[in-house]
C-alpha positions as a Python dict, from the first residue, in 0.01 Angstrom:
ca = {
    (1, 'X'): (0, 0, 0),
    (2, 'X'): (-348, 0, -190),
    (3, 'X'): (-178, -44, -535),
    (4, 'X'): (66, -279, -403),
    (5, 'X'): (-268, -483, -255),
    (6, 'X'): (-455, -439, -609),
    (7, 'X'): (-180, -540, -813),
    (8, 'X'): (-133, -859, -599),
    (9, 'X'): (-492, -932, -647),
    (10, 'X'): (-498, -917, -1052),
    (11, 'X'): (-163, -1150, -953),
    (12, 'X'): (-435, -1444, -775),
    (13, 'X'): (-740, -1372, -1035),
    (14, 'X'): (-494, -1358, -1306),
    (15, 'X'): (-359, -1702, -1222),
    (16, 'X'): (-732, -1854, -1082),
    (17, 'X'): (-783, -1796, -1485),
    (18, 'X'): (-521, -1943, -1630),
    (19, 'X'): (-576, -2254, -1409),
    (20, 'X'): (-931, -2268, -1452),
    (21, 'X'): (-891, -2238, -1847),
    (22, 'X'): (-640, -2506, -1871),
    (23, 'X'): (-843, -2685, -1633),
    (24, 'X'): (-1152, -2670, -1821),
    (25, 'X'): (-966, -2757, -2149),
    (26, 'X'): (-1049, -3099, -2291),
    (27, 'X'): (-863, -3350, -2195),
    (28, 'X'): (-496, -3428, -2268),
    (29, 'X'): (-383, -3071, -2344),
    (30, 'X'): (-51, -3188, -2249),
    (31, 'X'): (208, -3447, -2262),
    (32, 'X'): (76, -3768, -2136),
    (33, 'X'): (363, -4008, -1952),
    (34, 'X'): (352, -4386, -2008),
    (35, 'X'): (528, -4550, -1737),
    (36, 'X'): (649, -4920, -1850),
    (37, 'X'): (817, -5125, -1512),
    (38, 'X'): (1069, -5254, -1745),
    (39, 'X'): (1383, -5115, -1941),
    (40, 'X'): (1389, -5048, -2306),
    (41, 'X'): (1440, -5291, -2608),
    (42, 'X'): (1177, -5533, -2456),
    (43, 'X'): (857, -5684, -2522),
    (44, 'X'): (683, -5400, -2278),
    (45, 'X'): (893, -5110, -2424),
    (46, 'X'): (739, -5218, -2746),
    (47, 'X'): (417, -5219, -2681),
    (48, 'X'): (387, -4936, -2515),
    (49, 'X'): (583, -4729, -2721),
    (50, 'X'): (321, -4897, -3014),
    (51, 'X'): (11, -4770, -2807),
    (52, 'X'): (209, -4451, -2701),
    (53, 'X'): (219, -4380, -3071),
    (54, 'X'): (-89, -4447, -3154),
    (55, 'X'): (-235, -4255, -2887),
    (56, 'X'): (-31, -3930, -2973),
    (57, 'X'): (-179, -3945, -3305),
    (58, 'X'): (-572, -3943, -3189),
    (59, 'X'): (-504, -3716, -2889),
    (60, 'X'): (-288, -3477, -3068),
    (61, 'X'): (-11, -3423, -2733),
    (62, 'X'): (240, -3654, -2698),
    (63, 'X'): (235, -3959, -2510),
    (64, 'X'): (596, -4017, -2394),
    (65, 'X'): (702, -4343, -2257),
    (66, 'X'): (925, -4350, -1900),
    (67, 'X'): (1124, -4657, -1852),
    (68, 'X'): (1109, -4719, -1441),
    (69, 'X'): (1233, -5090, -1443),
    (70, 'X'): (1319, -5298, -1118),
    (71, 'X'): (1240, -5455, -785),
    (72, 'X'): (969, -5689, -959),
    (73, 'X'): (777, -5343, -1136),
    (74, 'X'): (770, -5190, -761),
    (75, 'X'): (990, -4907, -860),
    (76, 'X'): (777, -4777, -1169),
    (77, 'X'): (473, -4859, -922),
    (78, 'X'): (559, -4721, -673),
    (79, 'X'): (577, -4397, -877),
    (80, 'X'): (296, -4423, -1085),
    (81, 'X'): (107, -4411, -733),
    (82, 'X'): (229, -4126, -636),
    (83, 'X'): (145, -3918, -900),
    (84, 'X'): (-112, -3704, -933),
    (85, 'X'): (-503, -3858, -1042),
    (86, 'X'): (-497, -3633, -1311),
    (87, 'X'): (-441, -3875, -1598),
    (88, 'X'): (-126, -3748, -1719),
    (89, 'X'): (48, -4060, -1571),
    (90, 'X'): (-24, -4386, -1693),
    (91, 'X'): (92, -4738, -1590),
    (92, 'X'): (142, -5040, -1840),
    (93, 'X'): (26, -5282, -1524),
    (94, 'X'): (81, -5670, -1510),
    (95, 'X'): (-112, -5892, -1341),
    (96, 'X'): (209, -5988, -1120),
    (97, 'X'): (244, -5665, -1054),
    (98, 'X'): (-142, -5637, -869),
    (99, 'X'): (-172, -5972, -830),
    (100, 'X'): (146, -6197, -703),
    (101, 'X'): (375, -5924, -570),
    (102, 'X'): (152, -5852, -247),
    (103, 'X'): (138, -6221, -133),
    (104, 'X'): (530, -6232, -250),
    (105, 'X'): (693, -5922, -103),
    (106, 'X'): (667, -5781, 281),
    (107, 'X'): (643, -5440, 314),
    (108, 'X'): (501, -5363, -31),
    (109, 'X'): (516, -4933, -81),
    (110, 'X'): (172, -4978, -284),
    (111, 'X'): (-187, -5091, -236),
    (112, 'X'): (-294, -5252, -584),
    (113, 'X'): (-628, -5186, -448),
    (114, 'X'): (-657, -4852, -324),
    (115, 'X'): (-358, -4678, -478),
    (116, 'X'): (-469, -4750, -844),
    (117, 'X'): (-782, -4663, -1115),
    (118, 'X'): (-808, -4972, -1329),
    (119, 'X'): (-822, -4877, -1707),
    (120, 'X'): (-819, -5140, -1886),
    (121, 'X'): (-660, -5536, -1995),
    (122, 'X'): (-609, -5533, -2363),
    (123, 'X'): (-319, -5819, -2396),
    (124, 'X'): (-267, -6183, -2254),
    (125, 'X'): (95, -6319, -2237),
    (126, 'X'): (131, -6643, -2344),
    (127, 'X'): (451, -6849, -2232),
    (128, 'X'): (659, -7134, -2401),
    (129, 'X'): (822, -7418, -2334),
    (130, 'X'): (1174, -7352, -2541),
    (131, 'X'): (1462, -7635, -2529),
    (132, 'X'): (1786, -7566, -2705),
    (133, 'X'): (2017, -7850, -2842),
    (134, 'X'): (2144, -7949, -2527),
    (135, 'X'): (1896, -8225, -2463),
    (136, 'X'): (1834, -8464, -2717),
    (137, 'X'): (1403, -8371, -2764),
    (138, 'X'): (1208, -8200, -3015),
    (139, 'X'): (818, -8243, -2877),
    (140, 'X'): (703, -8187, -2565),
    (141, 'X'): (630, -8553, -2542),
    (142, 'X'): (1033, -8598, -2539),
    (143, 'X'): (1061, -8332, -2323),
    (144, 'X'): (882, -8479, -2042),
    (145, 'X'): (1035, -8832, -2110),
    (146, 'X'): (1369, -8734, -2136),
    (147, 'X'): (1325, -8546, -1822),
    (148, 'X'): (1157, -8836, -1615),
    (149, 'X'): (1455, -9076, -1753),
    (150, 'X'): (1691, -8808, -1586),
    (151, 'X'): (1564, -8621, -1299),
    (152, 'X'): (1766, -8335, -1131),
    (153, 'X'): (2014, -8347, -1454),
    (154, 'X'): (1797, -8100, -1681),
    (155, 'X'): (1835, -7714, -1659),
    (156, 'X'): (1527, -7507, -1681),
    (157, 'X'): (1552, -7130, -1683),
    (158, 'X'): (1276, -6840, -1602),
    (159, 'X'): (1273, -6500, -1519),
    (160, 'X'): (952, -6322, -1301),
    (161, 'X'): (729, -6528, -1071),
    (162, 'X'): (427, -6614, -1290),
    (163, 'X'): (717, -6822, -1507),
    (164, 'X'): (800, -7040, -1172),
    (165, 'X'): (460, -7110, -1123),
    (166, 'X'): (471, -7214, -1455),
    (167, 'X'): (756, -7474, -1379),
    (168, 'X'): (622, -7569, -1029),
    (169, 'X'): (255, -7639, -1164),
    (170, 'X'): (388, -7906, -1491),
    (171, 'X'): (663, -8048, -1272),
    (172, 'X'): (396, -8106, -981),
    (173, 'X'): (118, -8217, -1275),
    (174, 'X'): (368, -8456, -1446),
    (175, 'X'): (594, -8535, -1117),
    (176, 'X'): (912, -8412, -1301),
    (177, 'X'): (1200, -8340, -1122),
    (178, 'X'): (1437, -8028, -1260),
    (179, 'X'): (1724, -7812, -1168),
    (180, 'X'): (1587, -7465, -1157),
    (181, 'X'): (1762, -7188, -1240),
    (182, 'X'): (1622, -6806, -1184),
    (183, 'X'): (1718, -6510, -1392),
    (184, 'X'): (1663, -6134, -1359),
    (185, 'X'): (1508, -6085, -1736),
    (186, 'X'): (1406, -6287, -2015),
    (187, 'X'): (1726, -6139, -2216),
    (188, 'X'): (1934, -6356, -1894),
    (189, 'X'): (1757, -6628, -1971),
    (190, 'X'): (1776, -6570, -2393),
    (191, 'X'): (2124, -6582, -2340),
    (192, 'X'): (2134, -6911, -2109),
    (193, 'X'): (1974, -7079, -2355),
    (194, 'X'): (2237, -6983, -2606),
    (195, 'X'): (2517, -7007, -2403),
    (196, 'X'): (2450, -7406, -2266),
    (197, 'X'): (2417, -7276, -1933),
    (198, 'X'): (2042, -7370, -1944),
    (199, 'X'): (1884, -7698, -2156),
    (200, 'X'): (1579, -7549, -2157),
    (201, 'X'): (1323, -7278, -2020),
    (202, 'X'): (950, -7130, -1966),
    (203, 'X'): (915, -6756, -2126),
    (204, 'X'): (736, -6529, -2338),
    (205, 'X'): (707, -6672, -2713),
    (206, 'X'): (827, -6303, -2799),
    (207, 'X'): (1207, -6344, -2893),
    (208, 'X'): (1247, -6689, -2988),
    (209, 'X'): (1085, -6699, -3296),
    (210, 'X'): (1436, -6568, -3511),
    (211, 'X'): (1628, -6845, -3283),
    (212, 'X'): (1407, -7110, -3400),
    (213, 'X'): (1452, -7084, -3753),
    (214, 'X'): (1797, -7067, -3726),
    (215, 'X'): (1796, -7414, -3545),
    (216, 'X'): (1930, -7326, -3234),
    (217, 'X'): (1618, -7315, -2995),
    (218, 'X'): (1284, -7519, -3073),
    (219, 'X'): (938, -7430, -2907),
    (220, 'X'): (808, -7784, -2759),
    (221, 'X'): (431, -7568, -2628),
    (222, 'X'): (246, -7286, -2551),
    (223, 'X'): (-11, -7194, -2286),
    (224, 'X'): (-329, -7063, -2401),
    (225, 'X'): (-601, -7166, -2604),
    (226, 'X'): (-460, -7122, -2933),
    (227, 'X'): (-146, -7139, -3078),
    (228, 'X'): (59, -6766, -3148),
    (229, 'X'): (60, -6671, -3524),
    (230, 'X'): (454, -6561, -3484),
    (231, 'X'): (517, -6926, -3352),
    (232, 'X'): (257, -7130, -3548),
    (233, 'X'): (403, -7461, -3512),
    (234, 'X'): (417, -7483, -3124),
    (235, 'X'): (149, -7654, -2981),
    (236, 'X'): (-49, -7588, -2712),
    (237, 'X'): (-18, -7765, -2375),
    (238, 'X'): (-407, -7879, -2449),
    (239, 'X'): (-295, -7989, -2772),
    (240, 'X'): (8, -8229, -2687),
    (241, 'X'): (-264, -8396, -2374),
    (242, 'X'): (-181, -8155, -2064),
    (243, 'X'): (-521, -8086, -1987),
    (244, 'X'): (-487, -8052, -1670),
    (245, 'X'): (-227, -7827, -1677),
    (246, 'X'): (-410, -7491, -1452),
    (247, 'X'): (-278, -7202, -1614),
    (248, 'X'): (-177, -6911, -1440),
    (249, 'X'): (-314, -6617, -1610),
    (250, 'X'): (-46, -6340, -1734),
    (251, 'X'): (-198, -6079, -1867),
    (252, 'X'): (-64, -5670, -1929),
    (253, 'X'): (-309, -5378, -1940),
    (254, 'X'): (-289, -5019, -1837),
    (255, 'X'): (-338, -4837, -1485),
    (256, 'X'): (-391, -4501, -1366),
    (257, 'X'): (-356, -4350, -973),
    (258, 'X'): (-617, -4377, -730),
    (259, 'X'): (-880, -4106, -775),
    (260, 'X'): (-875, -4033, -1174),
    (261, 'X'): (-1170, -3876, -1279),
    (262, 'X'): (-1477, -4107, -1436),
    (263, 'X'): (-1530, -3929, -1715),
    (264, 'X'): (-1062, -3901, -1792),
    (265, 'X'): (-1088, -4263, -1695),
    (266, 'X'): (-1338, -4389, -1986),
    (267, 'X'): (-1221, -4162, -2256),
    (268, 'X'): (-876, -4361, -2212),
    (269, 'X'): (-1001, -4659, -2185),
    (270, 'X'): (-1279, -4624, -2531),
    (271, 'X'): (-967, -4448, -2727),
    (272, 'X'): (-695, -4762, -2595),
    (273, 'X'): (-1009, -5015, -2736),
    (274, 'X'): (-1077, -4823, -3053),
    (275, 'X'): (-682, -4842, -3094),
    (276, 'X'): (-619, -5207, -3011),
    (277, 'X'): (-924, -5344, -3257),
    (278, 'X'): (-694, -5173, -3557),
    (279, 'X'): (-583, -5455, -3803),
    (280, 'X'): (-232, -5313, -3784),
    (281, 'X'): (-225, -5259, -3408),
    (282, 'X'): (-366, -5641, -3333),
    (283, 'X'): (-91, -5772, -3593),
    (284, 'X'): (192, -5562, -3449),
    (285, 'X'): (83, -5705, -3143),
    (286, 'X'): (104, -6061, -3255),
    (287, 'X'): (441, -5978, -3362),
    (288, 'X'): (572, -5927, -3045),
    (289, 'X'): (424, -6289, -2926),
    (290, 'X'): (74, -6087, -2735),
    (291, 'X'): (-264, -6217, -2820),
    (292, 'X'): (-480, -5919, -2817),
    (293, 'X'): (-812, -5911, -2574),
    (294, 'X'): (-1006, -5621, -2401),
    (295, 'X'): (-1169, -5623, -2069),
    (296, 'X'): (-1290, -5222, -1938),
    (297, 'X'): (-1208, -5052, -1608),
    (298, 'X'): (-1504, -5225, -1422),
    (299, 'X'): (-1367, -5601, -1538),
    (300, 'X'): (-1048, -5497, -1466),
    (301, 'X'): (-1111, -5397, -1134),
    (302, 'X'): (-1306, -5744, -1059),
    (303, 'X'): (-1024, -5947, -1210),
    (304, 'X'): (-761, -5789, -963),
    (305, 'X'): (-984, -5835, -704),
    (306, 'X'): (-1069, -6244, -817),
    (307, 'X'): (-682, -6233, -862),
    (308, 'X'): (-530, -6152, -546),
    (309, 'X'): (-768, -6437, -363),
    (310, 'X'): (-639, -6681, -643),
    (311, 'X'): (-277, -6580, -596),
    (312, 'X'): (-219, -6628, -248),
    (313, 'X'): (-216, -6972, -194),
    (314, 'X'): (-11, -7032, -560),
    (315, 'X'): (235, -6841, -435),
    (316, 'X'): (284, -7008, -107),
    (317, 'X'): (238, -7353, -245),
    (318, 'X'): (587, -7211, -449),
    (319, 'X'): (767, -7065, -196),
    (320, 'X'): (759, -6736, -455),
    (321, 'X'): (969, -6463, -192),
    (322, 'X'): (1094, -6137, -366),
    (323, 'X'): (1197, -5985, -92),
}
């Protein structure tokens, strides 16, 4: 009985060790999982598989990205909650994610408070106004005349909340009157566009650019402050006299659950800025449509907070439900 006691205790010190060692091991000294709330081939898979890279290289483990996509992100939410604070699970967040979805869903199975470390914000997502040859316009200007001189009778596509803010905010600015039509992804509403189905829509700048040269699409504005290098010749709303336009801020950065260390949480967010300030990371970025910005677990933390104040009566003023 005394051997079979002894050898059960070099068992528990024997394994106190091996924990303590790996524990004491800097950090990652494993793989690292990326969850994106979106499926592959997308503007999110590519980014994060971009920063995933990236990140593999300085750290040395691999940083492997996990597609979780539906229910509105809550699914790869959801999860990224309830995974250990240990900072081997990371979540590429949007703002509608922490922001919109807990004024637009009931019985949300997250707290985008208290179930999540803010990292960091290192992209905003700018959105177009696209048209396709459908509708006789090839400015915004036309755009909004055409639609006034026909109201009900033009199409306009989205896909995701912060896009039918987008819609409700001109149409209320400019008193336009359109037939809205919802889709699941911006590849639905891509292929709207394409189809007829749709004359025209609000989403990311990412895709169009390869539709525009080939004539079928045209990009009639863009939200933000200055215009996309992949789209140069789209305006922006400022630019073609919407002033007044209130923008609702879409922006993507990266989240961690509740409880990550300090010291985990800024060495990920000081090697994700020293990453995204590369020349080739800020074009690739552009690229895909992103304009490149950088706000630290603190700011991030303040803008969520700012956010979900903002959000609430926006989303009510739009009937937004995702339930």
């Amino acid at each position: 009985m005394m051997l079979k006691a002894r050898l059960a205790l070099i068992a528990v010190l024997s394994l106190a060790c091996v924990t303590a060692s790996a524990q004491s091991q800097p950090y990652p000294n494993r793989n690292v999982r990326w969850i994106v709330p979106f499926g592959a081939g997308g503007t999110s898979d590519g980014m994060s598989r971009l920063l995933a890279d990236r990140l593999s290289q300085k750290w040395g483990q691999p940083v492997v990205v996990d597609n979780k996509p539906g229910g509105f992100t809550v699914v790869a939410a959801q999860e990224a909650a309830k995974s250990p604070p240990d900072g081997y699970t990371l979540f590429l967040t949007f703002n509608g994610t922490m922001t919109m979805n807990p004024h637009a869903m009931s019985n949300l199975p997250y707290d985008p408070v208290k179930d999540f470390t803010p990292i960091a914000v290192f992209v905003d997502i700018p959105v177009m106004f696209i048209s396709n040859n459908t509708i006789p316009v090839k400015t915004m200007k036309e755009f909004v005349d055409y639609v006034r001189a026909n109201p009900d009778k033009v199409s306009i596509g989205y896909a995701g909340p912060a896009n039918q803010v987008v819609i409700g905010q001109i149409a209320k600015e400019l008193g336009l009157k359109f037939t809205v039509v919802p889709y699941k992804s911006g590849v639905d509403v891509v292929r709207g566009l394409l189809s007829g189905e749709i004359n025209a829509a609000v989403d990311a700048a990412t895709v169009y650019p390869p539709h525009f040269k080939e004539g079928k699409m045209r990009g009639l504005a863009i939200t933000g402050k200055k215009r996309l290098a992949s789209v140069p010749d789209v305006p922006t709303l400022t630019e073609v006299g919407l002033t007044k336009f209130f923008e609702i801020p879409q922006w993507t950065g990266v989240s961690a659950p509740a409880g990550l260390p300090i010291p985990i949480r800024d060495k990920i967010a000081a090697d994700l800025k020293e990453i995204t300030a590369r020349p080739d990371v800020q074009q690739k970025l552009g690229e895909l449509g992103l304009v490149p910005v950088w706000s630290g677990p603190e700011e991030m933390g303040k803008t969520i907070q700012s956010e979900l104040k903002l959000m609430g009566p926006i989303v009510k003023e739009n009937g937004i439900n995702l339930n």
